[in-house]
C-alpha positions in Angstrom: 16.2 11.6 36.5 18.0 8.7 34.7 18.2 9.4 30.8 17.6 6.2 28.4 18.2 5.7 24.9 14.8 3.7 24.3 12.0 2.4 25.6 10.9 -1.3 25.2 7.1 -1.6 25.4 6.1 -5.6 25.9 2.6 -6.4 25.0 0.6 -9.3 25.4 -2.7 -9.5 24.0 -5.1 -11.3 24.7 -8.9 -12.6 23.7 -8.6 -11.1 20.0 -9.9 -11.3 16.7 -8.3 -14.6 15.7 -9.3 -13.8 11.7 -7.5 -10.3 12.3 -4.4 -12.5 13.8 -4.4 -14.6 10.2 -4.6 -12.3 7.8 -0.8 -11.2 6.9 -1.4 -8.1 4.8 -4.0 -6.8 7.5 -1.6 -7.3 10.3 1.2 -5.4 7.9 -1.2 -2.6 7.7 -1.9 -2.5 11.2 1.3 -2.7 12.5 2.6 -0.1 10.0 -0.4 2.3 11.2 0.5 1.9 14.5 4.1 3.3 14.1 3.1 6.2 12.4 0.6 7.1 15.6 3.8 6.9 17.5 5.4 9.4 15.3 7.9 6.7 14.2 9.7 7.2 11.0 9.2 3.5 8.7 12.0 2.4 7.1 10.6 -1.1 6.2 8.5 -4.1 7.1 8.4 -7.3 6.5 5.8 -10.2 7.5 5.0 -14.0 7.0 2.0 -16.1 6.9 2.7 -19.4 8.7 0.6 -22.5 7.5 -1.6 -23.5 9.1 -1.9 -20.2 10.9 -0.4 -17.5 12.3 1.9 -14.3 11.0 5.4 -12.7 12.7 6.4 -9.9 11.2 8.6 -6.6 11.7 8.3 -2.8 11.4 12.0 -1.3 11.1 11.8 2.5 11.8 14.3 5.0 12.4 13.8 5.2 16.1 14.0 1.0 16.5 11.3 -1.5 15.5 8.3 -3.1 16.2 7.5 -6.4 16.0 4.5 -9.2 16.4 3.9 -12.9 16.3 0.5 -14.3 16.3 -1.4 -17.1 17.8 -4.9 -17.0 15.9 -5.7 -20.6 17.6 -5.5 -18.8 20.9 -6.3 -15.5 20.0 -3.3 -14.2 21.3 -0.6 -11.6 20.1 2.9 -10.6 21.2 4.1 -7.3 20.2 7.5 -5.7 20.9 7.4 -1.7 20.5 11.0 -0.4 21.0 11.4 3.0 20.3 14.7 5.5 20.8 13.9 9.0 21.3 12.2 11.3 23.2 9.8 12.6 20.4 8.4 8.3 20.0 5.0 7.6 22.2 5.5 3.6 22.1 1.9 4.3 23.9 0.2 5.1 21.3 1.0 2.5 19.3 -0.2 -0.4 22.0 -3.3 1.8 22.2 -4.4 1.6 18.4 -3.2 -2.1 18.1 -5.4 -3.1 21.2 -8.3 -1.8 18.9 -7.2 -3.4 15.7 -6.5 -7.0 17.1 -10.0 -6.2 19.3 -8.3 -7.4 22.7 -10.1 -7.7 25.2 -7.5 -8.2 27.7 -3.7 -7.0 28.0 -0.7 -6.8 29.9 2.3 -4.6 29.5 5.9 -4.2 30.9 8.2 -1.2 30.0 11.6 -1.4 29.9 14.0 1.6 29.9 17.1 0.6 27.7 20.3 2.2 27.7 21.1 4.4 30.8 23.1 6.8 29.3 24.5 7.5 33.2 25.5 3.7 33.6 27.0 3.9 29.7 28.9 6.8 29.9 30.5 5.7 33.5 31.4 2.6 31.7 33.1 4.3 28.7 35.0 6.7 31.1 36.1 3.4 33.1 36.8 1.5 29.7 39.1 4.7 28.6 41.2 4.4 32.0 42.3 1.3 31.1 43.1 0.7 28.2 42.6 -2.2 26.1 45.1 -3.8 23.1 42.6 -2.6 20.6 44.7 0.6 20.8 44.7 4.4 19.8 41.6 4.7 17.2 39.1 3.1 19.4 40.2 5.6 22.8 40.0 8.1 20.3 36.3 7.3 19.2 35.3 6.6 22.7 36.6 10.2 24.2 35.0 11.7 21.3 31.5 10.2 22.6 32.2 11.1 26.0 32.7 14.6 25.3 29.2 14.8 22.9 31.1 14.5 19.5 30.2 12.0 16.7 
C-alpha cells in the first residue's frame, strides 16, 4: 500500500439550486459546514460575489483547503476538497454539499497527492548528489528522511 500525504477530491456538480449558487454568505456557511463533517480544522474563509452572478470562495483548514466557484446561470458548481491526513473524510464533505447546492447530478475524480514512497526515494537520490545549496539544506533533508523535524 502506497502512503500519500492528501487526498484531492474533484467535484462537479451539476443541475443545482442556482439561488443557493448566488447567495455568497449561504455558500460561506455551507462550505464552512462541510469541513467540519470532514473533521477538518478551519483556519479561515474567504468568498466573493461576482456581478452579475456567481461566488468563488475558499475554506483554509489545517489539513489543506477547500474551495468552490459557481455558475448560477448554469446551475453548476466546482468544488476542490483537498485534505492531508488520515483522520480527514474529504467524503463527507462532497456528500453534504451535494444536499446543500441540491445536485442532481455529479461526477468526482480523486487524486492521491504526495507518495511519500516516490518523495522520500527522491530525497535520498537528491542527498547523493549534492547540490551547491550546500551543508544546511543536506542537513534538513537527512533529518526528514530519518522521521526528524
Amino acid at each position: 500500500m502506497t502512503t500519500v500525504l492528501g487526498q484531492h477530491l474533484l467535484v462537479e456538480f451539476y443541475n443545482c439550486n442556482a439561488e443557493t449558487l448566488d447567495d455568497v454568505a449561504g455558500i460561506e456557511a455551507h462550505m464552512n459546514a462541510a469541513a467540519l463533517a470532514c473533521g477538518a480544522t478551519i483556519v479561515q474563509s474567504t468568498f466573493h460575489r461576482f456581478e452579475p452572478w456567481g461566488v468563488s470562495g475558499v475554506v483554509v483548514i489545517a489539513e489543506s483547503h477547500l474551495a468552490i466557484h459557481t455558475w448560477p446561470e448554469y446551475g453548476y458548481a466546482s468544488v476542490d476538497l483537498y485534505t492531508c491526513g488520515e483522520d480527514i473524510q474529504p467524503d463527507a464533505a462532497y456528500h453534504y454539499l451535494k444536499e446543500a447546492l441540491q445536485s442532481e447530478i455529479t461526477e468526482t475524480q480523486m487524486l492521491k497527492r504526495g507518495n511519500l514512497d516516490l518523495i522520500k526515494a527522491r530525497l535520498e537520490k537528491r542527498l547523493q548528489a549534492p547540490s551547491a545549496s550546500g551543508f544546511q539544506e543536506l542537513e534538513a533533508s537527512s533529518k526528514l528522511l530519518k522521521g526528524g523535524a
